[in-house]
C-alpha positions as CSV (number, residue, x, y, z in Angstrom):
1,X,17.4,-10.7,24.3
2,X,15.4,-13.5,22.6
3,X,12.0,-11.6,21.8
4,X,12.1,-9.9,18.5
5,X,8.7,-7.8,19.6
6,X,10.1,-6.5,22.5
7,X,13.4,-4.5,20.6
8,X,11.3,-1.8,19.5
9,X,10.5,-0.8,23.3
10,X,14.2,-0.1,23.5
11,X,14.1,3.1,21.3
12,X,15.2,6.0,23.3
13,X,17.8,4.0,24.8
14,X,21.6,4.4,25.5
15,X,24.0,1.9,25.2
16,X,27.2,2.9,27.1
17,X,25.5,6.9,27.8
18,X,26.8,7.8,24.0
19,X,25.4,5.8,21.8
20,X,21.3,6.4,21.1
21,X,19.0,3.9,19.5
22,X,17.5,6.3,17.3
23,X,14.9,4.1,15.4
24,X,14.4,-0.1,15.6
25,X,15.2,-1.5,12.0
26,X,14.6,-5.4,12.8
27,X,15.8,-8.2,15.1
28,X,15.8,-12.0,15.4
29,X,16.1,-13.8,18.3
30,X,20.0,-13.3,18.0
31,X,20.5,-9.7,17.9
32,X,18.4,-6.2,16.9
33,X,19.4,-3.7,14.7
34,X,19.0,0.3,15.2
35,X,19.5,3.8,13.7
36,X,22.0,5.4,15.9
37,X,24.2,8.6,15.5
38,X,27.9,8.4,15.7
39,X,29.1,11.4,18.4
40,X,31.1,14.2,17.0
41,X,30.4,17.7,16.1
42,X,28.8,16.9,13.4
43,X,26.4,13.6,14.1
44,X,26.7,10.7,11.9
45,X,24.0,8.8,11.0
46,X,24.7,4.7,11.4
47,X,23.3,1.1,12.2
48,X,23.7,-0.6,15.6
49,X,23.9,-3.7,15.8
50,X,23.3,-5.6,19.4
51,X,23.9,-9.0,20.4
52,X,23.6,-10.7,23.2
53,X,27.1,-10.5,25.7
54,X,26.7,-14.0,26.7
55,X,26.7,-15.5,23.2
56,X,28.9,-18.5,23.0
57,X,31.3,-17.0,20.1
58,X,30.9,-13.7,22.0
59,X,34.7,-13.2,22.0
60,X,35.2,-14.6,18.4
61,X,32.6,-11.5,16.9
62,X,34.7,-9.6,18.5
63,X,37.8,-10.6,17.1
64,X,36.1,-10.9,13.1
65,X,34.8,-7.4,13.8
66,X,38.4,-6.1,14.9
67,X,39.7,-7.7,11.6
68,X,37.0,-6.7,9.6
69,X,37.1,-2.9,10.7
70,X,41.0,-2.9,9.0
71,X,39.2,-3.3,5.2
72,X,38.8,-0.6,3.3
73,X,36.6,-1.1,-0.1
74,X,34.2,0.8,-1.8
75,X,31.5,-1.9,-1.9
76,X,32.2,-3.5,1.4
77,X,29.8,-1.7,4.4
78,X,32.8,0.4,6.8
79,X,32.5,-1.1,10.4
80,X,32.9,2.2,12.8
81,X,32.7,1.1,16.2
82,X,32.4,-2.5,17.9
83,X,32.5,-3.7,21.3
84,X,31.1,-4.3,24.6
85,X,28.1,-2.3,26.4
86,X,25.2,-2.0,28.5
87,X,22.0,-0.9,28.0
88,X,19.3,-0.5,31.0
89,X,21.8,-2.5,32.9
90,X,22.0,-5.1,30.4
91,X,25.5,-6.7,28.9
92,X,25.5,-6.7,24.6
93,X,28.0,-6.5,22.3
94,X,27.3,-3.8,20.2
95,X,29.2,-3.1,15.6
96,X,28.4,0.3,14.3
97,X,28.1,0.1,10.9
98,X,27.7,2.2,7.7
99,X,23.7,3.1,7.5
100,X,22.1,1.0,4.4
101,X,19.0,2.7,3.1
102,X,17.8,-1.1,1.5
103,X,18.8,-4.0,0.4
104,X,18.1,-6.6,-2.2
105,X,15.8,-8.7,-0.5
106,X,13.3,-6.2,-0.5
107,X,12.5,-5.9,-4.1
108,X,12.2,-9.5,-4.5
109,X,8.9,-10.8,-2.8
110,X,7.4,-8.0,-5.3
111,X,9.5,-9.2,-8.5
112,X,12.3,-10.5,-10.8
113,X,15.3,-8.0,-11.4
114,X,15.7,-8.1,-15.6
115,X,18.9,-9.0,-17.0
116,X,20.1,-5.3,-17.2
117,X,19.7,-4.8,-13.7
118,X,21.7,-8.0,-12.8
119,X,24.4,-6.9,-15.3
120,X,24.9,-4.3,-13.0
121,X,24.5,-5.8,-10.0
122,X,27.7,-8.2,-11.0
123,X,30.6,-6.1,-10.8
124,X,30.4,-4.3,-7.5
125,X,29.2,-7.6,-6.0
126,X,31.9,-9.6,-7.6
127,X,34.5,-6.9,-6.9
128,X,33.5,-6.9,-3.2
129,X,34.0,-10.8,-3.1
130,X,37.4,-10.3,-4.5
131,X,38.6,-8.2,-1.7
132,X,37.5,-10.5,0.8
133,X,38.9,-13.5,-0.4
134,X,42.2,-11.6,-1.4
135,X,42.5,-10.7,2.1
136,X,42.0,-13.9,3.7
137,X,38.2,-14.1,4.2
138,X,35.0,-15.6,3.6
139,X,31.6,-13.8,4.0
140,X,29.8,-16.7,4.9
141,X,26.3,-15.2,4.8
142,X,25.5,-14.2,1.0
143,X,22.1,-13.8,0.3
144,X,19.8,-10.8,-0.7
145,X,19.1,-9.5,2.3
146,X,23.0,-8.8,2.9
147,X,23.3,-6.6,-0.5
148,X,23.1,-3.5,0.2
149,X,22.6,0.1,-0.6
150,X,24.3,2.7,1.2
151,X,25.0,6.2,-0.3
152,X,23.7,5.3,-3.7
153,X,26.8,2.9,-4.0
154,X,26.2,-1.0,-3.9
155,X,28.0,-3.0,-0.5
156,X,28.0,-6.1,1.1
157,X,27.6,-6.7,4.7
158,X,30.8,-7.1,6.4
159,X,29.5,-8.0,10.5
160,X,29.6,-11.9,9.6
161,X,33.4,-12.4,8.1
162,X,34.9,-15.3,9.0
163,X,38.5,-16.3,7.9
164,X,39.2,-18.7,5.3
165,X,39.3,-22.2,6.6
166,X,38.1,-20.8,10.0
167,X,35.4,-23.7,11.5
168,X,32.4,-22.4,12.3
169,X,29.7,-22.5,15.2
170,X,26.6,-25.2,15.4
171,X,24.9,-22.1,15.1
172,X,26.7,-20.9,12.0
173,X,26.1,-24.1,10.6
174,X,22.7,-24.1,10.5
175,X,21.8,-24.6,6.5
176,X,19.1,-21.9,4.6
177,X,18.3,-21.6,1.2
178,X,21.5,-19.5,0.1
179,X,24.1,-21.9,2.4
180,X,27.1,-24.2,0.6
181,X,25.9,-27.7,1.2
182,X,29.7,-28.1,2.9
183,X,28.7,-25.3,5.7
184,X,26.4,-27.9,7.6
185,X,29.7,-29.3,8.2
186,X,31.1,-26.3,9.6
187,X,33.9,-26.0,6.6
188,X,34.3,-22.2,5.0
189,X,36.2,-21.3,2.1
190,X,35.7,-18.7,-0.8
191,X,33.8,-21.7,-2.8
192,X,31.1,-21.7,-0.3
193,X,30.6,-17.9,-1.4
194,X,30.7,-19.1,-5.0
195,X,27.7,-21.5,-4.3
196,X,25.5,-18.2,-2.2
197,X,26.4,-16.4,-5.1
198,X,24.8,-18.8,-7.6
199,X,22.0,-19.4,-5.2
200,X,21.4,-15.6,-5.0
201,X,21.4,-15.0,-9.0
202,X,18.9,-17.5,-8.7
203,X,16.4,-15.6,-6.6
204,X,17.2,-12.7,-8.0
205,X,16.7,-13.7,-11.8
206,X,13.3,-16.0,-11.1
207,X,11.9,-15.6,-7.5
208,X,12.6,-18.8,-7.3
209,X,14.3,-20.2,-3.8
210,X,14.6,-23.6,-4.1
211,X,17.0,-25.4,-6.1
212,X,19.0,-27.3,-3.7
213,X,18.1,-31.0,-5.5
214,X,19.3,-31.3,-9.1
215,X,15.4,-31.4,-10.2
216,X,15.0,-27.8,-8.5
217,X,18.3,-26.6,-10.3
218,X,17.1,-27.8,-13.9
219,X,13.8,-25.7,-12.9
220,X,14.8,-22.7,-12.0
221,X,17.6,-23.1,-14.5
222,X,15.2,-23.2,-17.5
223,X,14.1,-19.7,-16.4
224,X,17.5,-18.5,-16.8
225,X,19.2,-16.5,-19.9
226,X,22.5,-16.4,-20.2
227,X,24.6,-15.7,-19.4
228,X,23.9,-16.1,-16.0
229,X,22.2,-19.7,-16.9
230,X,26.2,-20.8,-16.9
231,X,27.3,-18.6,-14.5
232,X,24.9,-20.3,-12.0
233,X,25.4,-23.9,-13.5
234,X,28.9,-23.4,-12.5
235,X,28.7,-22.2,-9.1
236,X,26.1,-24.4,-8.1
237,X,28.7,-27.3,-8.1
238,X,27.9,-30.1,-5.0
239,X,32.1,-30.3,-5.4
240,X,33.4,-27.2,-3.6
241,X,36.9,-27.9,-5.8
242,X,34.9,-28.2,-8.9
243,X,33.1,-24.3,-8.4
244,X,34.4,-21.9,-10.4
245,X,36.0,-18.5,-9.3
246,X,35.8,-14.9,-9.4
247,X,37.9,-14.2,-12.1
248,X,36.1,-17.0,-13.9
249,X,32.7,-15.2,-13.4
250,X,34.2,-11.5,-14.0
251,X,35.9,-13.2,-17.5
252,X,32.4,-15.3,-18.5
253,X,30.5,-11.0,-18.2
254,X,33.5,-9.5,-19.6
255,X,33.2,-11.8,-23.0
256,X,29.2,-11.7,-23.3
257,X,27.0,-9.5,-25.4
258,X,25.1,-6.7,-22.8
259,X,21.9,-8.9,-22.1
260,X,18.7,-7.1,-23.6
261,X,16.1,-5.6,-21.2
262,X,13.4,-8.9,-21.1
263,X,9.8,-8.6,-20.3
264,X,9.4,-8.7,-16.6
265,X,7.4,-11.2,-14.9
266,X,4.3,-9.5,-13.7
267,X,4.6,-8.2,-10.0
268,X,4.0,-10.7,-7.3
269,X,0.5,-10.4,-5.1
270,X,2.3,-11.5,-2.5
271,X,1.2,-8.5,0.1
272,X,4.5,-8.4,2.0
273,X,4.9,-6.1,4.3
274,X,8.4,-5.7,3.3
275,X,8.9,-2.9,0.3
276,X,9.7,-3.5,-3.1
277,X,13.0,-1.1,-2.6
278,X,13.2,-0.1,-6.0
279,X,15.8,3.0,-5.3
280,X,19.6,2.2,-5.7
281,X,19.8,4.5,-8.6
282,X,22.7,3.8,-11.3
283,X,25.7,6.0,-10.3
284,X,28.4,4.4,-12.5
285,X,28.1,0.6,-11.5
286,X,25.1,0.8,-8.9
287,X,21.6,-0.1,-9.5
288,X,19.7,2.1,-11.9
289,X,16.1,0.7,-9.9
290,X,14.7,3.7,-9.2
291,X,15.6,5.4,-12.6
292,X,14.3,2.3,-14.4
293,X,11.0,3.1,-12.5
294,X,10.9,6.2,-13.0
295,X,11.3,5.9,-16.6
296,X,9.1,3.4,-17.0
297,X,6.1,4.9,-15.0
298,X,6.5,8.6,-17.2
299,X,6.6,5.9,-20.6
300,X,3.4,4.3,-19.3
301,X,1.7,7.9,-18.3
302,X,2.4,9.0,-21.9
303,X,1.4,5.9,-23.7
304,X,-2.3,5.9,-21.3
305,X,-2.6,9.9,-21.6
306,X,-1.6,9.5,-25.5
307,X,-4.4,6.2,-26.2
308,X,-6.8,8.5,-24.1
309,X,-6.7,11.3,-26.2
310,X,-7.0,9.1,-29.4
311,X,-9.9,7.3,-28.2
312,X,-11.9,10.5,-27.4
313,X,-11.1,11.8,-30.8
314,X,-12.3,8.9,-32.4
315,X,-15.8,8.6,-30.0
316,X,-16.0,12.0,-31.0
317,X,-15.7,12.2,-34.7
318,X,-17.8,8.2,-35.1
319,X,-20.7,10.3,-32.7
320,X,-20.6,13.2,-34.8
321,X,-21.0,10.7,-37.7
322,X,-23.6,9.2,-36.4
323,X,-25.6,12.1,-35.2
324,X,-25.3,13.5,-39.2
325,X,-26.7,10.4,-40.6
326,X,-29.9,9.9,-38.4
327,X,-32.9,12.3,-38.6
328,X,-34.0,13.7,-35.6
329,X,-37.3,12.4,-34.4
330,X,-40.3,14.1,-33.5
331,X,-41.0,14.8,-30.4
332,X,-37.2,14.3,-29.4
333,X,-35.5,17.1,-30.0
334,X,-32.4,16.3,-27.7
335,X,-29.9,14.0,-29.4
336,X,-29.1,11.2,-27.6
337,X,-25.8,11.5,-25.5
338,X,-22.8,11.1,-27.2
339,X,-20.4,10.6,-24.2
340,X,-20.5,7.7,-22.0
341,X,-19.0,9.5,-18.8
342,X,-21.6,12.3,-19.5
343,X,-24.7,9.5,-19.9
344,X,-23.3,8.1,-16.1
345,X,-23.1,10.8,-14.7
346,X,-27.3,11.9,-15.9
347,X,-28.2,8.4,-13.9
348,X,-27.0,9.5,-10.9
349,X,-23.4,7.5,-11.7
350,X,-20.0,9.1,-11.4
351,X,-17.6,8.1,-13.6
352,X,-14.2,8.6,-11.7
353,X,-13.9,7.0,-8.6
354,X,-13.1,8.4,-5.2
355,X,-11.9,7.6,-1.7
356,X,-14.1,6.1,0.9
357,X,-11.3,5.3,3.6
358,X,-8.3,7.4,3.8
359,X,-5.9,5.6,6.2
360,X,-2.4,8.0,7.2
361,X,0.5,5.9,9.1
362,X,1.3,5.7,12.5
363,X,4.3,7.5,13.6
364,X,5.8,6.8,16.7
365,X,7.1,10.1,18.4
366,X,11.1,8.8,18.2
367,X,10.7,8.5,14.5
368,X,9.7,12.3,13.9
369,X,12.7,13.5,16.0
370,X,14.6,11.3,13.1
371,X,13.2,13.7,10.1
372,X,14.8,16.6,8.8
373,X,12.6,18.5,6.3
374,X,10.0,15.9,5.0
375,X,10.1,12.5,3.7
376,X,8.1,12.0,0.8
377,X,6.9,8.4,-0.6
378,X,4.6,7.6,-3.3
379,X,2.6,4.5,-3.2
380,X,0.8,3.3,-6.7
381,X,-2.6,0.7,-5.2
382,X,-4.5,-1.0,-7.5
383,X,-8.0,-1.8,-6.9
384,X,-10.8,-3.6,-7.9
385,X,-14.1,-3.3,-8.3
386,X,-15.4,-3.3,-4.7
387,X,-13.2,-0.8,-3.5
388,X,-10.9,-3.1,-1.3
389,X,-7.0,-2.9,-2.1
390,X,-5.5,-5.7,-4.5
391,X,-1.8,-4.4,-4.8
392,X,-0.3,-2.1,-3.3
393,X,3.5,-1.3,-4.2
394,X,6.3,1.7,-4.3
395,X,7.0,3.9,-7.1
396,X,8.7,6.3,-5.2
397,X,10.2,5.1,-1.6
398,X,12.1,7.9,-0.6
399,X,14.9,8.0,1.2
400,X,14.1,5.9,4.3
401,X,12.5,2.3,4.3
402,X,11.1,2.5,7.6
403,X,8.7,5.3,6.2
404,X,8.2,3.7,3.3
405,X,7.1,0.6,5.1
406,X,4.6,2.8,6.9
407,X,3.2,4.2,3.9
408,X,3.0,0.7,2.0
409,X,1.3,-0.9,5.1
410,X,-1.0,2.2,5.5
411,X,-2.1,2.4,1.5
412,X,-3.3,-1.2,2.1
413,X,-5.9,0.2,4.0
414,X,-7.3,2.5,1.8
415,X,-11.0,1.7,0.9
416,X,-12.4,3.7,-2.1
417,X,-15.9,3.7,-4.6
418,X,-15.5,2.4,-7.6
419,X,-16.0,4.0,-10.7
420,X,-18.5,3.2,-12.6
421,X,-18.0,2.0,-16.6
422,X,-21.1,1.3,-18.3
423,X,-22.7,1.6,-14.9
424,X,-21.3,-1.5,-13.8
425,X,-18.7,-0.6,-11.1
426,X,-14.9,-0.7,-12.4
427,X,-11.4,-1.7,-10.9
428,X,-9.1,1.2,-10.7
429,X,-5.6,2.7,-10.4
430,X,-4.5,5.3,-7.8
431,X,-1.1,7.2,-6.9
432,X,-0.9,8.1,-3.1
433,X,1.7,10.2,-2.1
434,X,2.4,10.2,1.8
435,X,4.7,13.0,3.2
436,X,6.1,12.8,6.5
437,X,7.3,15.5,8.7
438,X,8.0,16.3,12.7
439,X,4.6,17.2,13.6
440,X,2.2,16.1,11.1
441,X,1.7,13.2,8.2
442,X,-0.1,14.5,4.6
443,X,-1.9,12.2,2.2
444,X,-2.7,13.1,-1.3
445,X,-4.6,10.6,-3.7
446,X,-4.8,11.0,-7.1
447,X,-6.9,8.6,-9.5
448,X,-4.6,7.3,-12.6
């Protein structure tokens, strides 16, 4: 088990005869992760998690997974099942855990959240962390990609806890971006989640994953309001003893003003294949993302439909104008055209564009046997003027990732002709909505 590529080949598998790997979600050289169904009479739907049986802390996963299992919090992911298995003859360890539609890291490569959005972010995550360390343990591993959504409700991972002052393994020690600078030393404690945390608001605030020198902090500092600015100045302490805590955090939100939607920074080009998951919507304290999308696109249909409307008012009354104040010459008795889209489309023009290339996903057979009903996703591409696909991004990712990945990565694709402005070809906006079903996948464009 050290080739990511190859997990995928084990969909359809068993481990221990009961447990099926539904659908591959991702893997590393350490483990893979799958959709699986928890038995019963009425199937669950969960994550499997598999990791190698020969691992060196092999019977240490076990026991944080045994300990782990025992908590019970409303933003902490449940642990189901753990244990030891075989699959195709092979010996894994194997955690069943609650089944996470997305997580943070997602929607970063594609932007910032705004301020709002982290205000609610906060609370669950903070209240999460209180649990832990109230209980004795450390997470370890905060970063994005381990803030998740699951049921509409905000969670964090729960397969890496460690106890508090627990050492941990040369491979555990190994520093990334979102680390405590103590960890390469193999020391844990709740201040090294205090540091993640800062390093995640970070991220999450500018894009920005770099800061671990004092000249990277004051940069991405500068790009922080508050206030999160001091929240982040304060966690991102070298001194583990000189961090502040939880309650200091929860006490810092709980005394400032409700921060002010700010203009976002425009979307990223970056042409990741990884989703901008924008769909934890706001159920009391979760994410309002998809909401806040939604919103936003109907605001920005009305304003475009509204300026269009205006503007072909005002073309037409200046034209009718014009067309009263010149005198019709002889020998032309047809006044000249008025409408521009109408003059294009005389010279053999068209003035909308339309779609050269249409590209639909590929679905492995073991993901339709996963749908139930459809799956619908809507992909917004922009493009420019040669037809070729600059951006392509989610506005509506539906309820799985993994199809929404295969919609983005399709949408890319796309080739269309430009339409024409002035007869000079144009860039242009387009809504494609992909819908997924057992037997057959359905693409419908439509030019914005």
């Amino acid at each position: 088990m050290n080739k990511p590529e190859t997990w995928e080949a084990w969909e359809g598998q068993w481990v221990n005869g009961k447990l099926p790997l539904r659908l591959w979600l991702g893997g590393s050289d350490q483990s893979a992760v799958f959709v699986t169904e928890l038995p019963g009479a009425k199937p669950q739907k969960a994550a499997i998690k598999l990791i190698p049986a020969e691992a060196a802390d092999a019977d240490r996963r076990i026991e944080r997974w045994n300990s782990a299992a025992q908590l019970s919090h409303p933003h902490l992911l449940r642990i189901f099942e753990w244990g030891r298995g075989q699959l195709e003859g092979t010996p894994v360890l194997y955690v069943i855990m609650e089944y996470a539609e997305e997580d943070l890291s997602q929607i970063l490569p594609q932007r910032p959240l705004a301020e709002t959005e982290v205000a609610d972010l906060l609370p669950p995550l903070l209240d999460g962390l209180s649990c832990l360390h109230s209980k004795g343990f450390v997470h370890g591993h905060l970063k994005p990609s381990n803030i998740q959504a699951c049921n509409n409700q905000l969670k964090l991972s729960t397969d890496h806890l460690c106890l508090a002052g627990e050492g941990v393994s040369k491979k555990e020690s190994l520093p990334n971006v979102y680390s405590a600078p103590e960890i390469a030393a193999g020391t844990l404690s709740p201040a090294s989640d205090v540091w993640s945390l800062g390093a995640t608001l970070v991220a999450t605030l500018t894009q920005q994953q770099k800061f671990q020198q004092d000249a990277e902090q004051k940069e991405a500092l500068a790009l922080i309001p508050e206030p999160f600015r001091s929240i982040v100045q304060e966690c991102l302490r070298w001194d583990p003893k000189q961090r502040c805590a939880i309650t200091d955090i929860k006490a810092r939100l709980g005394s400032a003003p409700t921060p002010g939607a700010r203009t976002q920074a425009p979307v990223s080009n970056l042409r990741s294949a990884t989703p901008p998951a924008s769909s934890m919507r706001k159920t009391e304290s979760h994410f309002p993302w998809r909401m806040l999308i939604i919103l936003a696109a109907l605001v920005l249909i009305g304003v475009l439909v509204s300026r269009r409307v205006l503007m072909r008012q005002h073309e037409g009354a200046n034209s009718e104008s014009e067309r009263s104040q010149q005198p019709v010459q002889e020998g032309n008795a047809t006044p000249p055209p008025s409408d521009n889209s109408a003059f294009q489309r005389n010279q053999g023009g068209d003035s909308r564009g339309a779609v050269n290339k249409k590209v639909l996903p590929e679905v492995p057979r073991s993901a339709r046997m996963t749908i139930h009903g459809k799956i619908k996703v809507g992909v917004r591409v922009d493009v420019d003027s040669s037809g070729k696909v600059a951006l392509a991004r989610l506005v509506s990712p539906g309820p799985s990732r993994y199809f929404a990945n295969l919609a983005l990565k399709a949408a890319r694709e796309w080739e269309f002709n430009p339409p024409l402005v002035n007869g000079q070809a144009a860039p242009s906006t387009w809504l494609l909505r992909f819908q997924f079903g057992r037997d057959s996948t359905e693409a419908a464009p439509s030019q914005q």
